[in-house]
C-alpha positions in Angstrom: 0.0 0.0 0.0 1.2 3.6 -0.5 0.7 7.1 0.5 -2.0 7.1 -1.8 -0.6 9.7 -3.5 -0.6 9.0 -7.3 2.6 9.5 -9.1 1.9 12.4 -12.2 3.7 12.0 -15.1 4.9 15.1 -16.8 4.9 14.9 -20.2 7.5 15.2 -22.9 7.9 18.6 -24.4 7.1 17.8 -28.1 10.1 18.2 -30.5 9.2 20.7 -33.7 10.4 22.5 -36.2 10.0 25.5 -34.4 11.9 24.8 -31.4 14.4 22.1 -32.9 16.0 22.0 -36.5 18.2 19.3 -37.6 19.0 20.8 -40.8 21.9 22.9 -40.7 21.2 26.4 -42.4 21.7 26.9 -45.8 24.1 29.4 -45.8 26.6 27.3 -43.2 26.2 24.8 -45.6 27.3 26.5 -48.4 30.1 28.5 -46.2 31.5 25.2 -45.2 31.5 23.5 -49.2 33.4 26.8 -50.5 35.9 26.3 -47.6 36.4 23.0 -48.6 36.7 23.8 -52.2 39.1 26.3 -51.5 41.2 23.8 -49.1 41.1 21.6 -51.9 42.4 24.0 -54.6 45.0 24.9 -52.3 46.1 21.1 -51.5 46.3 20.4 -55.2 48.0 24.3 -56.3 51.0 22.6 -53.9 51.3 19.3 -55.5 50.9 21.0 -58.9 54.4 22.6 -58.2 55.8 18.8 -57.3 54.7 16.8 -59.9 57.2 16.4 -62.7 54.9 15.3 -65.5 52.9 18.7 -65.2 55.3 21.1 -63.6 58.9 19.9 -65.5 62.1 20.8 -63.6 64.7 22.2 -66.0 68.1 22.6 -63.8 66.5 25.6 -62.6 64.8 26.8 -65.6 61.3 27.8 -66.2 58.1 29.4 -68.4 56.8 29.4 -71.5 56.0 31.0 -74.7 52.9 31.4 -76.6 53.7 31.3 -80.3 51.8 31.2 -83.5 53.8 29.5 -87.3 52.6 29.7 -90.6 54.2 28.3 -93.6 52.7 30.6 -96.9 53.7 28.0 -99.2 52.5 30.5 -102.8 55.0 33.0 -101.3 57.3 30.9 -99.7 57.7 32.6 -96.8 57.3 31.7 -92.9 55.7 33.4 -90.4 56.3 33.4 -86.4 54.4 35.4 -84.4 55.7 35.9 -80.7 52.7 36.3 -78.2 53.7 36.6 -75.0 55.7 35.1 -72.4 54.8 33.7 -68.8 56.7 32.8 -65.4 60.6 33.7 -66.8 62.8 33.7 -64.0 63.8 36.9 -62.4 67.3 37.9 -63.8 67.6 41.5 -62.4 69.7 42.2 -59.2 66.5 42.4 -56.8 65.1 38.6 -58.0 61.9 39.9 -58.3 61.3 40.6 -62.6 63.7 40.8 -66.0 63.9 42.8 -69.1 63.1 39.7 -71.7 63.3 39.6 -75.3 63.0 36.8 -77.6 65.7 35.6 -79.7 64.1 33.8 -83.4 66.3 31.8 -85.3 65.9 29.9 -88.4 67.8 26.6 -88.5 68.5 24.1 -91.6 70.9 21.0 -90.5 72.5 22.7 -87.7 73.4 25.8 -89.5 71.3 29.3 -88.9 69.8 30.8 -91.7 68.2 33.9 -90.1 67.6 35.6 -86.9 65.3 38.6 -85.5 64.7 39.9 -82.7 61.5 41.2 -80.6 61.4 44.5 -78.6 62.4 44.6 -74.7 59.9 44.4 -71.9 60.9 46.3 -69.1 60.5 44.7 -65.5 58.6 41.9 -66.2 58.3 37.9 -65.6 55.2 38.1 -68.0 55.8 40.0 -71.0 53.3 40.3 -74.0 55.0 41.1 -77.8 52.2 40.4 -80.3 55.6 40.9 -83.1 55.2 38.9 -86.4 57.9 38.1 -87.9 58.9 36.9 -91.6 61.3 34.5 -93.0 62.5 33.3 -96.3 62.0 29.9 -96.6 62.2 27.3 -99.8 59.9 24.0 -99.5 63.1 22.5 -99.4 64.5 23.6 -96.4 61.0 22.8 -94.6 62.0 19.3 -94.2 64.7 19.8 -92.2 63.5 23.8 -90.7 63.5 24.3 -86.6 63.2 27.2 -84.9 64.8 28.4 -82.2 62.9 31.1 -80.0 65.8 31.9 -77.0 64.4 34.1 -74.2 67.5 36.8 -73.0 67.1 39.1 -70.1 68.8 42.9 -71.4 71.5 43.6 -69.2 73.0 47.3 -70.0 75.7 47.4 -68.3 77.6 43.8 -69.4 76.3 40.5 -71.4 72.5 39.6 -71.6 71.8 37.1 -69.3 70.0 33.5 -71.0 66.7 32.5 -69.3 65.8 29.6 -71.0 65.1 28.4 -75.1 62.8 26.3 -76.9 63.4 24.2 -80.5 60.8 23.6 -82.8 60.6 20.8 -85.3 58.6 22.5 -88.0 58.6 19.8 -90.0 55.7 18.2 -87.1 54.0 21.1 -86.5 51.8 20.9 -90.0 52.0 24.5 -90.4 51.5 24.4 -94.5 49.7 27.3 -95.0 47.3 27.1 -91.7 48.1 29.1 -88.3 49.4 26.9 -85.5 49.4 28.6 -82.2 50.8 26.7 -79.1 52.3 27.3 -75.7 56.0 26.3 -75.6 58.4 25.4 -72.1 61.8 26.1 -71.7 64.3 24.1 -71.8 68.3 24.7 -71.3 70.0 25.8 -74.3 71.0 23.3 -76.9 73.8 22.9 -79.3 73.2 22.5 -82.4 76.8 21.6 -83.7 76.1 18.2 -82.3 74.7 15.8 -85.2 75.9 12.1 -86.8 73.8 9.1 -87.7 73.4 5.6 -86.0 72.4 2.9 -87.6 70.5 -0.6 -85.3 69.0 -3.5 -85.7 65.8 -4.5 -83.6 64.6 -7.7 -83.5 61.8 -9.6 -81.3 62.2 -13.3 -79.0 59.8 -15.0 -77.7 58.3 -14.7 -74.6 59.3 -11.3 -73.9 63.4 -10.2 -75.2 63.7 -7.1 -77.4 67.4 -7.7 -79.0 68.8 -4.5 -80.4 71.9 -4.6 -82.4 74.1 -1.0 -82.4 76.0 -1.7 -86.3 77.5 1.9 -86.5 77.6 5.9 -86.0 78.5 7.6 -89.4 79.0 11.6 -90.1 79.7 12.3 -85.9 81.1 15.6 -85.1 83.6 15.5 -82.8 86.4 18.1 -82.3 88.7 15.7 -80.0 91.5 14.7 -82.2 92.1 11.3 -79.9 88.2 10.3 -78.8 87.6 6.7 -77.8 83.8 5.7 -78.6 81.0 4.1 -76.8 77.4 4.1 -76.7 75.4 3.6 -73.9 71.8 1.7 -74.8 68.6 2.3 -72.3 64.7 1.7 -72.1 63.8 4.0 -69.3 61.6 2.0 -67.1 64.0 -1.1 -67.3 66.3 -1.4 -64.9 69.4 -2.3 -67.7 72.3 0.1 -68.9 74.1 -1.9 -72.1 77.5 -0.2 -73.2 79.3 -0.8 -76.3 83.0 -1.3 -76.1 84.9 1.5 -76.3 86.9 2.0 -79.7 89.1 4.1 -81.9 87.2 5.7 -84.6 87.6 6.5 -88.0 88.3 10.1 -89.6 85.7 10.9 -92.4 86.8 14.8 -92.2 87.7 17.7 -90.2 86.4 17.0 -87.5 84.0 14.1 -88.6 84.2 10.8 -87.6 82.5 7.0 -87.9 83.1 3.8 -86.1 81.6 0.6 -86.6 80.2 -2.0 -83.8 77.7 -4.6 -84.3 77.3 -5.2 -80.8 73.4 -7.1 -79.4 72.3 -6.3 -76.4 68.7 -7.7 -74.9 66.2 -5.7 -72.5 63.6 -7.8 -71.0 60.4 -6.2 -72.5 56.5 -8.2 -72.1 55.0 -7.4 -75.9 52.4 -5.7 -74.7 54.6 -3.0 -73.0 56.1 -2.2 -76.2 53.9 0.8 -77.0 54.4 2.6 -73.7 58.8 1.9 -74.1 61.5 3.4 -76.3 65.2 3.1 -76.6 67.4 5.9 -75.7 71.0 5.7 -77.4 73.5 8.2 -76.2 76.9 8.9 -77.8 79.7 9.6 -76.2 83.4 10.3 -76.2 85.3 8.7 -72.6 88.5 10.7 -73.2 87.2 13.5 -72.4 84.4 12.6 -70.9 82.0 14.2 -73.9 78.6 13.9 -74.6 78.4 13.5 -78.4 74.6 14.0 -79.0 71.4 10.9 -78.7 68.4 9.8 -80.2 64.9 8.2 -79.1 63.4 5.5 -80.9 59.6 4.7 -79.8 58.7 1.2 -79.6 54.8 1.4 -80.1 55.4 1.1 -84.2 57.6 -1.6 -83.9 56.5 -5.0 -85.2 57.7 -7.8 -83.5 57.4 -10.0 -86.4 58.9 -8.1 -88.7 61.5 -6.3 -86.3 63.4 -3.3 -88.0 66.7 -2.0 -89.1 67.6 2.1 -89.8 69.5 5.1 -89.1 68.4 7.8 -86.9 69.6 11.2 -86.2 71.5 12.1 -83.4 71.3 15.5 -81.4 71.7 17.3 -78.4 69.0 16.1 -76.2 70.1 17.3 -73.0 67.8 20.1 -72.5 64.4 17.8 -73.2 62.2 17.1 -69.6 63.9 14.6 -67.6 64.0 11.3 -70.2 60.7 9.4 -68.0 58.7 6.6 -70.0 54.8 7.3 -71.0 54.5 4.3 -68.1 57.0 5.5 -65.6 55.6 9.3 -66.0 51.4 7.5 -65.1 53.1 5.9 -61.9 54.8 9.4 -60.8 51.4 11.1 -61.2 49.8 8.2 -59.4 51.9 8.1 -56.2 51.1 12.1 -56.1 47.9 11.5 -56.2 47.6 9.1 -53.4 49.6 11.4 -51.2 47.3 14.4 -51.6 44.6 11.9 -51.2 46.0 11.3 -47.7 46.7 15.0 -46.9 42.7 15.7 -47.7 41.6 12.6 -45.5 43.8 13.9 -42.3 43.3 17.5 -42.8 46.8 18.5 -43.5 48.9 20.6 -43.7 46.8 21.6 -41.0 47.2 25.5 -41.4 45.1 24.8 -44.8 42.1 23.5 -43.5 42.1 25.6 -40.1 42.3 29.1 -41.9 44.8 30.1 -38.9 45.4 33.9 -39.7 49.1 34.1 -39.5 51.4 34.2 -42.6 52.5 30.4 -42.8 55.1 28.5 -44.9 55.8 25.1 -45.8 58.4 22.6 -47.4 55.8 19.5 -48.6 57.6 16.5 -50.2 56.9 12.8 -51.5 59.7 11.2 -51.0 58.9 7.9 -53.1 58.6 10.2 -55.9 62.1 12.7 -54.8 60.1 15.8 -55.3 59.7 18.5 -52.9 57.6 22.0 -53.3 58.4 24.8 -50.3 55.1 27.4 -50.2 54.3 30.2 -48.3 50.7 31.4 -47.8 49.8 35.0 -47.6 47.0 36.3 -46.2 45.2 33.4 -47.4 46.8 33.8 -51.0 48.7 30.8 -52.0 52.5 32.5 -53.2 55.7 30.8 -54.6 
């Protein structure tokens, strides 16, 4: 028995939309996506600058030039037209800007035919020209045409200062009569007194060896009067470097030269990697420790059946993006992209997703891949 007293029951304040709102408002909502999207931009902006198959590393050496080519083929004439310029490297005193002009030269085997000038830019990373100029050029020469545009920074008081060049290959730009307008890196400077010919033999074994047969180098300029000979043979990707023995070669001319091999050498290579490999043959002289130009042969026109002999043209390749296969240059960008995935998942570098006010800078690298970016961010602007 009790007090008699009956226990009351209060009830339960009923839950509403008026008193209680699950739904975050709209406008935190779309505050916390554009944070996030601007996190992310950030994030990626720093791995930009460290991945090597979309920001190339030239010993120090940066930017690019917008250009436009035409080849009038009634008047025989060639036209370059020299846009603009972006991101030179800062060659005055302060580091901060350069006086750039553009260098054009005409080409045919080695030798210059012609070269102009545009105007100087005055204190600027990010000069715009908008200059045409005009070449004489016979169908002829078109086969074997490059252009050189050179960027220089003025300097009045001593010699102009190189910031960087780019080579052009007219003869695979299809520039016959029709406007081709493209953006162009730069590379280091290259020299165009290197040139010879080496002739191979490629053939195809069963399951998966790729035999190629160095016979000779003919027509090699070399001005050592005593150079020992080798070439090195790689397919980047495959962990092999074949050498040839080293020998005396033969004089063809002032300062020309040949020497004769026929020397296999066999790179493990699966048959359906061909297309994604290519041979890299470099020439060069060990007495002096010379490099004596190169050349690239793709792979993904070869037929295994068939297999191949020829000559191809060596040249001074040095200044190309650092030599990475098609396959090689997918698995750089993959490992990148798994290491920004895991920065996004764990929030870091923190001072990116916590918006802290201060200035901040940072050193990010992926050592698997050996690149490194250092960033500074200020005032919530992303700087170099």
């Amino acid at each position: 028995m009790g007090s008699g007293a009956s226990k009351v029951t209060q009830p339960k304040p009923k839950v509403t939309s008026s008193n209680y709102d699950v739904t975050p408002k709209s406008s935190d909502v779309q505050d916390k996506h554009a944070s996030g999207v601007n996190n992310m931009y950030m994030l990626k902006r720093m791995f930009k600058q460290i991945d090597p198959v979309v920001m190339k590393s030239n010993h120090g050496i940066q930017g690019k030039i917008n250009a436009a080519v035409k080849y009038v083929s009634g008047k025989s004439v060639l036209l370059v037209k020299v846009v603009c310029a972006q991101d030179l490297v800062a060659k005055d005193l302060r580091g901060s800007a350069s006086d750039p002009y553009i260098k054009v030269g005409i080409y045919v085997d080695g030798h210059m035919i012609d070269e102009k000038s545009t105007s100087v830019k005055r204190n600027t990373r990010d000069p715009i020209y908008n200059e045409v100029m005009m070449y004489e050029v016979t169908n002829d020469m078109m086969t074997s045409l490059k252009i050189r545009m050179s960027v220089w920074s003025d300097d009045g008081l001593g010699d102009d200062d190189v910031i960087g060049e780019h080579v052009i290959d007219v003869a695979e730009m299809d520039c016959y009569d029709v406007i081709i307008n493209k953006w162009f890196h730069l590379h280091p400077q290259t020299d165009f007194s290197i040139g010879g010919d080496v002739t191979i033999t490629m053939t195809y074994v069963m399951p998966q060896t790729l035999c190629v047969v160095i016979n000779d180098v003919t027509n090699l300029h070399c001005k050592n009067q005593n150079p020992s000979l080798l070439i090195r043979a790689i397919i980047p990707g495959i962990p092999f470097v074949h050498k040839t023995t080293t020998k005396i070669p033969h004089q063809q001319g002032n300062d020309v030269i040949s020497c004769d091999w026929n020397e296999s050498f066999e790179f493990p290579v699966a048959r359906g990697e061909l297309p994604s490999r290519y041979v890299v043959l470099v020439v060069c002289d060990v007495t002096e420790d010379n490099y004596l130009g190169e050349c690239q042969i793709d792979l993904d026109n070869f037929d295994c059946d068939v297999g191949y002999s020829g000559t191809f043209r060596l040249s001074d390749m040095r200044g190309n993006a650092k030599v990475r296969s098609r396959w090689s240059s997918d698995a750089v960008s993959e490992e990148l992209k798994q290491a920004m995935a895991a920065h996004a998942v764990y929030k870091m570098p923190q001072f990116i997703f916590t918006r802290v006010g201060d200035n901040k800078a940072i050193s990010l690298r992926v050592p698997k891949v050996g690149t490194e970016s250092r960033i500074r961010v200020v005032n919530g602007i992303l700087v170099r």
